[in-house]
C-alpha positions as CSV (number, residue, x, y, z in Angstrom):
1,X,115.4,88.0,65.1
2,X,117.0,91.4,66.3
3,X,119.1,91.0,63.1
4,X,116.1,90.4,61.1
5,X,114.3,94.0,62.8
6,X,111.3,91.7,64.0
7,X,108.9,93.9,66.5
8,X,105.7,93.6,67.5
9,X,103.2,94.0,64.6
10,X,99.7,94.6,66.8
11,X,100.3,98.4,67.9
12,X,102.9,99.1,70.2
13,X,106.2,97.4,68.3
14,X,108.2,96.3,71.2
15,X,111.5,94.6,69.8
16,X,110.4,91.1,69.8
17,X,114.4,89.7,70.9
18,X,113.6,91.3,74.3
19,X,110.1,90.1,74.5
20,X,112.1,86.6,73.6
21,X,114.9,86.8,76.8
22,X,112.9,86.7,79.9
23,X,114.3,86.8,83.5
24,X,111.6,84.8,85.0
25,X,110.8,81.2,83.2
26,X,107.9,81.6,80.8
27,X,105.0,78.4,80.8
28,X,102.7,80.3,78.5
29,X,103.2,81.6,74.9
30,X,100.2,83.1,73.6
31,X,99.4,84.3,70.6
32,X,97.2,87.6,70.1
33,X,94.4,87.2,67.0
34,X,91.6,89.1,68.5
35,X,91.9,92.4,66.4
36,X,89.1,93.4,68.3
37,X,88.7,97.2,66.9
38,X,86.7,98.0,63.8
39,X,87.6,98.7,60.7
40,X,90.7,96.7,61.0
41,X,90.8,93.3,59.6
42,X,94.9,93.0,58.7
43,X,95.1,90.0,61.4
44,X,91.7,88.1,60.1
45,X,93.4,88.3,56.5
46,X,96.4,87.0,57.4
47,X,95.3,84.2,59.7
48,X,92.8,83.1,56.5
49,X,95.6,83.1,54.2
50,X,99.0,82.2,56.3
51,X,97.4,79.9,59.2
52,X,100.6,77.3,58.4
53,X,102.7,79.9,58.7
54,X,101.5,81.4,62.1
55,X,101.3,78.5,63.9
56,X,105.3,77.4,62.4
57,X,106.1,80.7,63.9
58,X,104.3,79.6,67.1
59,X,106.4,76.6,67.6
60,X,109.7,78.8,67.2
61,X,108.4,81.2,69.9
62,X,107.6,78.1,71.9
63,X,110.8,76.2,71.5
64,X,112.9,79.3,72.2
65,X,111.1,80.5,75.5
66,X,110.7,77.1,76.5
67,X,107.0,77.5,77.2
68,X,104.8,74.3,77.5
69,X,101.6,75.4,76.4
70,X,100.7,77.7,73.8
71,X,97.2,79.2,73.5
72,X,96.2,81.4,70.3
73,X,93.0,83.9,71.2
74,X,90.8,84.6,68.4
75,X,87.0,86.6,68.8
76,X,84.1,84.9,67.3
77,X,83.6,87.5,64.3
78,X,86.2,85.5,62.5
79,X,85.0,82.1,61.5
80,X,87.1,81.9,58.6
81,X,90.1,82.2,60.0
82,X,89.4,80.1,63.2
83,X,88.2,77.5,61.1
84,X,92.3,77.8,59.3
85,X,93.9,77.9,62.4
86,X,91.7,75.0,63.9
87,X,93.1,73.2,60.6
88,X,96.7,74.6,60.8
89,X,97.0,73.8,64.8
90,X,96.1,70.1,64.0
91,X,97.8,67.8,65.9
92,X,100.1,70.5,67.2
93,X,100.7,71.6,70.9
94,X,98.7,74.5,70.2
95,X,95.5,75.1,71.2
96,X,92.8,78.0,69.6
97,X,90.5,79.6,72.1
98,X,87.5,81.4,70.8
99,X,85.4,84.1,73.2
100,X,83.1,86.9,72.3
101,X,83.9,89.7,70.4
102,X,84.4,92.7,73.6
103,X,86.4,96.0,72.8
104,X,89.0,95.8,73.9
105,X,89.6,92.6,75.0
106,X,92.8,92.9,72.5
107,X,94.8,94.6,74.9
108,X,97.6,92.0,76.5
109,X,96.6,92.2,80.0
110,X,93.0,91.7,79.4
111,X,93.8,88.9,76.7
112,X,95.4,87.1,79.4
113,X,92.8,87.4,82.0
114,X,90.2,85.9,79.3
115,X,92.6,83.3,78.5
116,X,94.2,82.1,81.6
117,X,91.7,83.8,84.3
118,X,94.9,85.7,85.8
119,X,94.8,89.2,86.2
120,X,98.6,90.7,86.1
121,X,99.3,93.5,88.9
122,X,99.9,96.9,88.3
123,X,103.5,98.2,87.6
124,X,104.4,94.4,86.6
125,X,104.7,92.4,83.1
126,X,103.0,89.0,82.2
127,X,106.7,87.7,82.4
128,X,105.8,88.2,85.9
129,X,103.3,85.3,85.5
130,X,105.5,83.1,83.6
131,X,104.0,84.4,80.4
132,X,104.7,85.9,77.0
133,X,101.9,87.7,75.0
134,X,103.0,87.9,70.8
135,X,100.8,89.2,67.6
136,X,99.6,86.5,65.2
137,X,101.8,89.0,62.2
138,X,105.1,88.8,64.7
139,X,104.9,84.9,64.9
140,X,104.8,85.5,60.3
141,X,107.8,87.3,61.0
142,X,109.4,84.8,62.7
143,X,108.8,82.4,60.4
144,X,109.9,83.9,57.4
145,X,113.3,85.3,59.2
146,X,114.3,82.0,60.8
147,X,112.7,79.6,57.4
148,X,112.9,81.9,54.7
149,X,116.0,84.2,55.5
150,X,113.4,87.2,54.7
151,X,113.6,90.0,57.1
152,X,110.4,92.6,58.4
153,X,110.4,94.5,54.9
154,X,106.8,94.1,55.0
155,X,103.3,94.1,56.7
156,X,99.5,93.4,56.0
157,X,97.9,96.8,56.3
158,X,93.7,97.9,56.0
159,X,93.0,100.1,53.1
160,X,89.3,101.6,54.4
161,X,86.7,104.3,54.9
162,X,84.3,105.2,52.6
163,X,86.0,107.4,50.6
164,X,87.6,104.5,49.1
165,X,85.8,103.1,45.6
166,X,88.1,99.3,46.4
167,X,89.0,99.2,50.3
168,X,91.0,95.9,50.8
169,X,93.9,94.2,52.5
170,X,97.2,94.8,51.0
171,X,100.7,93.4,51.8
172,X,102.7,96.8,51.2
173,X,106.8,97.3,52.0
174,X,107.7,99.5,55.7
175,X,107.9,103.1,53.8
176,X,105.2,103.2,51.0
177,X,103.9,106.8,51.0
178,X,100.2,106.4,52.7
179,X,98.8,108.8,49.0
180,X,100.3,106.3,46.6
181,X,98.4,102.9,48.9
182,X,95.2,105.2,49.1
183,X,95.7,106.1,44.8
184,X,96.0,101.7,44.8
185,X,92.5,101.8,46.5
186,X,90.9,104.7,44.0
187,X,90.4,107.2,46.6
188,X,87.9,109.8,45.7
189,X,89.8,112.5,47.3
190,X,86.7,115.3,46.7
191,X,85.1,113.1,49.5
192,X,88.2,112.8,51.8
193,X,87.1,114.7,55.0
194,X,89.1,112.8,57.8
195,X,92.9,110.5,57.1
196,X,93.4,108.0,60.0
197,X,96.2,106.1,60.8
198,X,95.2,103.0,62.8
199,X,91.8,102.6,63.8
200,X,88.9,104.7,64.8
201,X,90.4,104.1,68.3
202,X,93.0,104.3,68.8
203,X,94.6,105.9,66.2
204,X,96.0,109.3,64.9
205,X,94.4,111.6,62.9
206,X,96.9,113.1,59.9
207,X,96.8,116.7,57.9
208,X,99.0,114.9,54.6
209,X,99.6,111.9,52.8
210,X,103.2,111.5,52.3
211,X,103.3,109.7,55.6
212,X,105.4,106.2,55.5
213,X,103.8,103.1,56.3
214,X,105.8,101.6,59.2
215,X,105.8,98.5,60.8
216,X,102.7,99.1,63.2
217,X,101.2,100.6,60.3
218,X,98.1,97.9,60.8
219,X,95.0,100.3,58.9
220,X,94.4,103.2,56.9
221,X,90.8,104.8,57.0
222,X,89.9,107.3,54.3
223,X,86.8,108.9,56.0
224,X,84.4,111.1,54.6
225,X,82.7,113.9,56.7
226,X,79.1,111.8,57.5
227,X,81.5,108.7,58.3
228,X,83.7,110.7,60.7
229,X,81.8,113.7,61.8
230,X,83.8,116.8,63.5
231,X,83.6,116.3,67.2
232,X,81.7,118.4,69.2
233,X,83.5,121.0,71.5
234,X,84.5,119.9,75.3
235,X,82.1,120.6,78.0
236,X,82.7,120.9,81.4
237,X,83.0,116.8,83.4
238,X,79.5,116.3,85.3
239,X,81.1,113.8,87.1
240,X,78.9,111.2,85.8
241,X,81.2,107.7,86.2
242,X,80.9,106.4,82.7
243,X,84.4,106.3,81.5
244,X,84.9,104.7,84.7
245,X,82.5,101.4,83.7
246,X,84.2,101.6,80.4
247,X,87.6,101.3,81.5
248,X,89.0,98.1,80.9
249,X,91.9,98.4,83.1
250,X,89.8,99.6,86.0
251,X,91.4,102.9,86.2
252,X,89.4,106.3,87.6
253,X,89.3,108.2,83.9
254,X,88.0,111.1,85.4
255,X,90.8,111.6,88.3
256,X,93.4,111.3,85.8
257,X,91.9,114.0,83.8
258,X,92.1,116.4,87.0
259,X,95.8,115.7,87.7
260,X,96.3,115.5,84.2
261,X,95.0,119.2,83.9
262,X,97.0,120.4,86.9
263,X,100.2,118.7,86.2
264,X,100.0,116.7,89.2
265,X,102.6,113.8,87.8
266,X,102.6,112.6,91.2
267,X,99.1,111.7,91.4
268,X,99.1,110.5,87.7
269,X,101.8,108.2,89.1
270,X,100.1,107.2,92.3
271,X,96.5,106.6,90.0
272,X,98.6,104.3,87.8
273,X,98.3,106.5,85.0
274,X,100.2,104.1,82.4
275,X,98.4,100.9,83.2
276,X,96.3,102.9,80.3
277,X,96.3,101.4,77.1
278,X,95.2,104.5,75.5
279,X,92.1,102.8,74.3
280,X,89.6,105.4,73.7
281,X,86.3,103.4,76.1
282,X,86.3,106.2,77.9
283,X,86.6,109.2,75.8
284,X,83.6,107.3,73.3
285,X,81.5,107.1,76.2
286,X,82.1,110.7,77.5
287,X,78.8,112.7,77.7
288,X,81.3,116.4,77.9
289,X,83.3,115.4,74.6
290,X,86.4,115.5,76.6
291,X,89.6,113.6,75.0
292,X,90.6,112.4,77.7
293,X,92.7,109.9,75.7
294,X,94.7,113.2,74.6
295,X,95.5,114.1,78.2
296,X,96.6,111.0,79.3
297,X,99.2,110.6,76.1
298,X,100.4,114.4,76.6
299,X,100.9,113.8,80.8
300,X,102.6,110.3,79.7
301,X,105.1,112.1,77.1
302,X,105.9,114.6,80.4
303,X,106.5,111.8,82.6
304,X,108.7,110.4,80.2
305,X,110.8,114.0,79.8
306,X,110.5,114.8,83.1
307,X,112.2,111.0,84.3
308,X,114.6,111.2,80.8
309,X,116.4,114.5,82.4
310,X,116.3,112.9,86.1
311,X,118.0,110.6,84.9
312,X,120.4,112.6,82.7
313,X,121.3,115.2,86.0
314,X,121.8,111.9,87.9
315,X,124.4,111.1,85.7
316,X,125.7,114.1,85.2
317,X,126.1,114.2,89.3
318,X,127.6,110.3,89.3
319,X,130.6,111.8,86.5
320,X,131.2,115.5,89.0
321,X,131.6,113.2,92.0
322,X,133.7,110.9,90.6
323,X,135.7,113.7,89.0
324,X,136.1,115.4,92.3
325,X,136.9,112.1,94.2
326,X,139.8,111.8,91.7
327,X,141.2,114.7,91.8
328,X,140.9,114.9,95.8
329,X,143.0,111.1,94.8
330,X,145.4,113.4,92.7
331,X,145.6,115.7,95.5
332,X,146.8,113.2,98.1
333,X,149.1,111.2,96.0
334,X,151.1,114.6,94.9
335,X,151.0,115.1,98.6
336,X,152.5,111.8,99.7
337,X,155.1,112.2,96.9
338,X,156.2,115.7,98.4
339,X,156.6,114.8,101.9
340,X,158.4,111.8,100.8
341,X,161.1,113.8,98.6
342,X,161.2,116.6,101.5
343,X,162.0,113.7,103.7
344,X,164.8,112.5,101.5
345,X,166.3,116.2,101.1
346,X,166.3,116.7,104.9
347,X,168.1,113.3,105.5
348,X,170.8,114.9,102.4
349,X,171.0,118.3,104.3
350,X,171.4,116.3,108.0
351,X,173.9,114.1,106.5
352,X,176.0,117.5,104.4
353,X,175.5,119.6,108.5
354,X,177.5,116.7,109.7
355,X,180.3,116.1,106.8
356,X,180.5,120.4,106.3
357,X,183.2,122.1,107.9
358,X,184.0,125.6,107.7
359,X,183.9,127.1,104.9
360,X,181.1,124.4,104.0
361,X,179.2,125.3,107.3
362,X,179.3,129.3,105.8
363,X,177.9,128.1,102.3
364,X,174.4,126.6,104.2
365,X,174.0,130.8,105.4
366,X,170.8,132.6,104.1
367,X,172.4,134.6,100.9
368,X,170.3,136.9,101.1
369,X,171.2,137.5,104.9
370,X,174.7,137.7,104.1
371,X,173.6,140.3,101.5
372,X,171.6,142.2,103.6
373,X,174.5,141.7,106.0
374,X,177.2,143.3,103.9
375,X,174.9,145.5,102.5
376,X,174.8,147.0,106.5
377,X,178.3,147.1,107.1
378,X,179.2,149.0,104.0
379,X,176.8,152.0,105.0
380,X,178.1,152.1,108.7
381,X,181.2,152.4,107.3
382,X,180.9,154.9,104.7
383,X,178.8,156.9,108.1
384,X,181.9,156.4,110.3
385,X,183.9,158.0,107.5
386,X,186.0,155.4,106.4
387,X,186.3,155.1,102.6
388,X,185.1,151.2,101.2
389,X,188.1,151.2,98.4
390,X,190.8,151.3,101.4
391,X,188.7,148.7,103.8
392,X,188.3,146.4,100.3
393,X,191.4,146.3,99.5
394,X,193.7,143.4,101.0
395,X,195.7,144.7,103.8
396,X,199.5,144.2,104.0
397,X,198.3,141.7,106.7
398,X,196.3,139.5,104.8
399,X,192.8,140.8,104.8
400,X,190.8,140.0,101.7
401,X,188.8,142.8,99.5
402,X,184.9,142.6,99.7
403,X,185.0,141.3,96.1
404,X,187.2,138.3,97.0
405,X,185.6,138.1,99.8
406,X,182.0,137.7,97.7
407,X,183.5,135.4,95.3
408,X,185.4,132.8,98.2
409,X,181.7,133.2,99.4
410,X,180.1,132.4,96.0
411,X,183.0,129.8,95.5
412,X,182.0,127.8,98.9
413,X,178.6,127.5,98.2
414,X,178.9,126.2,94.6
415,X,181.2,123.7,96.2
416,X,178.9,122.8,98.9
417,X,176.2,122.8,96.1
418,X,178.6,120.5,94.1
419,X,179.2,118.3,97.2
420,X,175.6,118.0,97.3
421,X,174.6,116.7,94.3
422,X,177.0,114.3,94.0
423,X,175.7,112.5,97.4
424,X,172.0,112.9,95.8
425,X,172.9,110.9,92.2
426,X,174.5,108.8,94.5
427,X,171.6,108.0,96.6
428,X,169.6,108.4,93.2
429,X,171.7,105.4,91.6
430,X,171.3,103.3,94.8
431,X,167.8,103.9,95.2
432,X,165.3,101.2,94.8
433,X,163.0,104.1,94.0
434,X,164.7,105.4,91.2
435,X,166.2,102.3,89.7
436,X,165.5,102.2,85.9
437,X,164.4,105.4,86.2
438,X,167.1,107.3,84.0
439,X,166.2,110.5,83.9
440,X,166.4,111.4,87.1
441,X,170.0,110.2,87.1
442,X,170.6,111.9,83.7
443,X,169.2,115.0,85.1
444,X,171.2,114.7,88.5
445,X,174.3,114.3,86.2
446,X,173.9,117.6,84.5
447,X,173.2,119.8,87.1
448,X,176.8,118.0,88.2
449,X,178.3,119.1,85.3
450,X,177.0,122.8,85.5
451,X,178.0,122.8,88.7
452,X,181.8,121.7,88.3
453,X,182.1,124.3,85.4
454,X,180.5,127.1,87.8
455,X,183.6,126.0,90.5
456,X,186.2,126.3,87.7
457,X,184.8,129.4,86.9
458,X,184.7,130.9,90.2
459,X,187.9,130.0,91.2
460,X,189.4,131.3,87.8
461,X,187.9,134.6,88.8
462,X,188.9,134.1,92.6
463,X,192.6,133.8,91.7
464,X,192.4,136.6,89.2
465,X,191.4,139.0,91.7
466,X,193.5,138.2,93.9
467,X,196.5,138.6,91.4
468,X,195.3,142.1,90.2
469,X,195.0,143.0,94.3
470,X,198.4,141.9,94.9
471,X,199.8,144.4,91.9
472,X,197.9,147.5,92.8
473,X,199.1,147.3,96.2
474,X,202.6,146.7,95.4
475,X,202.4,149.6,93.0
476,X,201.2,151.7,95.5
477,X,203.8,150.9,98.0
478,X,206.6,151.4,95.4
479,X,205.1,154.9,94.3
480,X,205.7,156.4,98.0
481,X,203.0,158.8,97.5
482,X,201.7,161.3,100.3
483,X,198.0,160.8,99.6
484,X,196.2,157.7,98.4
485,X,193.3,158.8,95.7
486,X,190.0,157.3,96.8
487,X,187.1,156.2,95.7
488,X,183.7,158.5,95.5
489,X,181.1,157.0,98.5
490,X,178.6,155.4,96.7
491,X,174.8,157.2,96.3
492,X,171.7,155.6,97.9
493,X,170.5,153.9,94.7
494,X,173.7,152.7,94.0
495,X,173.5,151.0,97.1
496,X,170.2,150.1,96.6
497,X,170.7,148.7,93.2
498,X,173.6,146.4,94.4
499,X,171.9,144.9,97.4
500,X,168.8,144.3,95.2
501,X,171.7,142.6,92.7
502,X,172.9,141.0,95.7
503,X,169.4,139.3,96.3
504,X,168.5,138.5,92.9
505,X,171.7,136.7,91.9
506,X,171.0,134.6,95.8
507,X,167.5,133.9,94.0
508,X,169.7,132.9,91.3
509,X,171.7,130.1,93.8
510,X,168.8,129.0,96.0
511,X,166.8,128.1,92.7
512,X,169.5,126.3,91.7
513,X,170.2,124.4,94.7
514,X,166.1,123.6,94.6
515,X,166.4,122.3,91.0
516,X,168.9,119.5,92.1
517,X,167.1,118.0,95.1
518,X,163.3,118.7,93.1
519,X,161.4,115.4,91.7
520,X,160.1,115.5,88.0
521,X,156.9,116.9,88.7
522,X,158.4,120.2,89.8
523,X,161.3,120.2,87.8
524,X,160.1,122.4,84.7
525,X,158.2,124.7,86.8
526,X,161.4,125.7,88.9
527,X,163.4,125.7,85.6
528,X,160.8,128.8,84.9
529,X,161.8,129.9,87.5
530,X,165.2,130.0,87.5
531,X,165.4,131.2,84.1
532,X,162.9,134.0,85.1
533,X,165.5,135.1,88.4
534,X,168.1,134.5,85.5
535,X,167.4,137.3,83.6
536,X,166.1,139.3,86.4
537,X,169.4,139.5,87.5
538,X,170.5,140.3,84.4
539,X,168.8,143.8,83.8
540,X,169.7,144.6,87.1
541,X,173.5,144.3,86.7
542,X,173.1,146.0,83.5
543,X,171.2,148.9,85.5
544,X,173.7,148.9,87.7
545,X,176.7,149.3,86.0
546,X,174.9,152.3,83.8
547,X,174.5,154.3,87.5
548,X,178.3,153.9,87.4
């Protein structure tokens, strides 16, 4: 039936599949054939000429909600098509219920209290009651989808008014243009005054005719201006109670009109503003010419906003709190997984404090300390008067330059480094953390690598030094002269410059030495980093050998 597009065919076209899955167990199906407002006689027709097939779509609905009894409702103006159904329903386990014609005793609530004598509640649905309320032209439908294979294509619709020369029932396919089905009826269109679409009740006046016919579609009225007049203008409410008597749903017409006025959804919602059915009783009976049908659909279509973006903000606050609950998640898992890997570099520096000796001990220093350091000593010593080439050069006793001594510096801590990472891709490829996780050991590996060729290199440049100290002192010694040549005192920005070298090129080492113990979610950040400090110290070399 969803398949087939089935809905209800009497006014409101609820999807008939939902109407046809209950929660609650239904007892009752009944079957709506009053068609109790005038002008419209699509349901009469169709009982006349398709009784079989109403009541073999009856017993579908009844077999698939399970329902034992199954009552059909049909007003007393329609003899003809009682007297079909009566012959149709013989034998059947279907019974056809004739009362007096009442407007609007059509509406499902009140065709069920005529019916079965129970009233249902306010704010609940007659599957409350164990019952299920269906259009005589829904149970067609379902014949012809589940019998014939046909799906809703098409409907029984009322051509009237008087400004029709052959008003008639018609069976017209969902879409024909409204002009070309009142053309079929020889509409005298110099008489047209007033297009309806539904009935004089509840329906909707139009301003064109290229409207589609669609599947609630049940009447067309072609009014002239005697048959539908122009309605007088509004008048203040004298508070008279009629629309009150008329209301079929026992509603207070004339409070909803107040709240509906002032906006007051509140009040709408506490006066049970859509037990309406929108049936017009009240507004027909209205002395003042008030629509008050017209208010209560406009305050109905603000509820219905109003709730729609309610719902929409409550969504849209479900998605930001779940957002911010996983990122506070995030937050404490990145946390967790840095105390865990500072854990495991302070058990690797504990266990390097105990193995270092010496020279190892020396390489854990602050660099920039020992920069800061030297830095210090030269100045004092250039104060005191004492020239930095003589004090840098080895001594005959031993003593090393301050470049050897910077590079046996630089040499120990790349060794130390060294020594490091071999003990963390060691711990790396005995880890239960880490096993199958190969690039972590790949990456351990090549910071290895570097490492060694940064040793070789140091040590190359070490040993060179120390050769080319070694020959300029013994040329000096064999020269015999009275006065050694010495070296201009550096300025204040040379000094400057090569302490700030001196810090840069530590930032250099430090990153380094952070890159080898670092998990992967800080590894490319802190290759920035070093590649940044890189060629930081780079320019500042470069302006430092252009002072000299």
């Amino acid at each position: 039936m969803r398949d087939a597009g089935i809905s209800g065919l009497g006014g409101a076209g609820f999807p008939t599949a939902i109407k046809l899955a209950p929660v609650n167990a239904i007892n009752t199906l009944i079957l709506n054939g009053t068609e109790c407002e005038p002008y419209i006689t699509a349901d009469d027709m169709l009982m006349r000429e398709k009784a079989e097939a109403v009541i073999q779509g009856a017993e579908i609905l009844q077999y698939m909600l399970g329902a034992g009894e199954c009552l059909v409702g049909i007003e007393d103006n329609k003899p003809e098509a009682i007297a079909a159904m009566r012959e149709a329903a013989a034998g059947k386990n279907i019974d056809i219920v004739v009362f007096p014609t009442i407007y609007p005793s059509g509406g499902e609530k009140q065709l069920i209290l005529i019916l079965t004598g129970q009233e249902v509640s306010s704010g609940k649905l007659p599957a409350d009651l164990g019952m299920v309320v269906q259009n005589v032209g829904t149970a067609v439908a379902v014949k012809e989808a589940i019998i014939d294979g046909k799906p809703l294509i098409s409907r029984i619709t009322t051509l009237t008014g008087d400004a029709l020369s052959a008003p008639q029932n018609v069976e017209v396919l969902i879409g024909t243009l409204a002009q070309d089905l009142l053309q079929y009826a020889a509409l005298r269109e110099s008489e047209l005054s007033t297009l309806v679409l539904g009935g004089p009740m509840m329906g909707f006046t139009v301003d064109r005719m290229d409207i589609p016919v669609i599947k609630t579609s049940n009447c067309l009225i072609a009014a002239t201006e005697d048959e539908f007049p122009a309605a007088p203008d509004a008048q203040a409410c004298i508070r008279c109670g009629h629309c009150a008597e008329a209301c079929p749903s026992s509603l207070l017409p004339q409070q909803l009109y107040w709240h509906a006025r002032a906006e007051n959804h509140e009040q709408l919602m506490h006066h049970n503003l859509f037990d309406c059915i929108e049936c017009g009783a009240c507004s027909f009976v209205c002395p003042s010419s008030i629509p008050l049908v017209q208010y209560y659909r406009a305050s109905k279509g603000a509820i219905r906003t109003q709730e729609a973006r309610h719902a929409k903000s409550e969504r849209s606050k479900q998605r930001y709190e779940g957002r911010l609950a996983r990122l506070e998640q995030e937050k404490v898992e990145k946390e967790a997984k840095r105390k865990a890997n500072a854990e495991r570099a302070a058990k690797l520096k504990a266990a390097q404090a105990v193995e270092n000796t010496g020279s190892d001990v020396k390489a854990e220093e602050d660099p920039i300390q020992a920069a800061i350091a030297r830095a210090k000593a030269r100045k004092a010593a250039a104060a005191a008067g004492t020239s930095e080439p003589a004090s840098a050069r080895q001594a005959p006793g031993g003593q090393l330059s301050a470049k050897q001594k910077e590079l046996k510096v630089q040499l120990s801590m790349a060794k130390a480094q060294a020594k490091k990472t071999e003990r963390a891709l060691a711990a790396a490829e005995a880890s239960a953390d880490l096993n199958g996780d190969r690039g972590a050991i790949e990456q351990l590996k090549s910071n290895l690598a570097m490492l060694h060729q940064q040793v070789t290199q140091l040590q190359q440049a070490f040993d060179e030094n120390t050769r080319e100290s070694a020959s300029k002192d013994h040329t000096e010694t064999t020269a015999e002269k009275p006065d050694k040549a010495t070296k201009p005192a550096l300025t204040d920005n040379e000094k400057k410059r090569k302490v700030e070298l001196a810090m840069a090129n530590a930032a250099v080492k430090k990153l380094q030495r952070a890159i080898a113990s670092a998990g992967e979610d800080e590894l490319d950040a802190l290759k920035q980093q070093l590649k940044a400090a890189e060629q930081k110290a780079a320019e500042m070399k470069k302006a430092l050998e252009g002072l000299s």
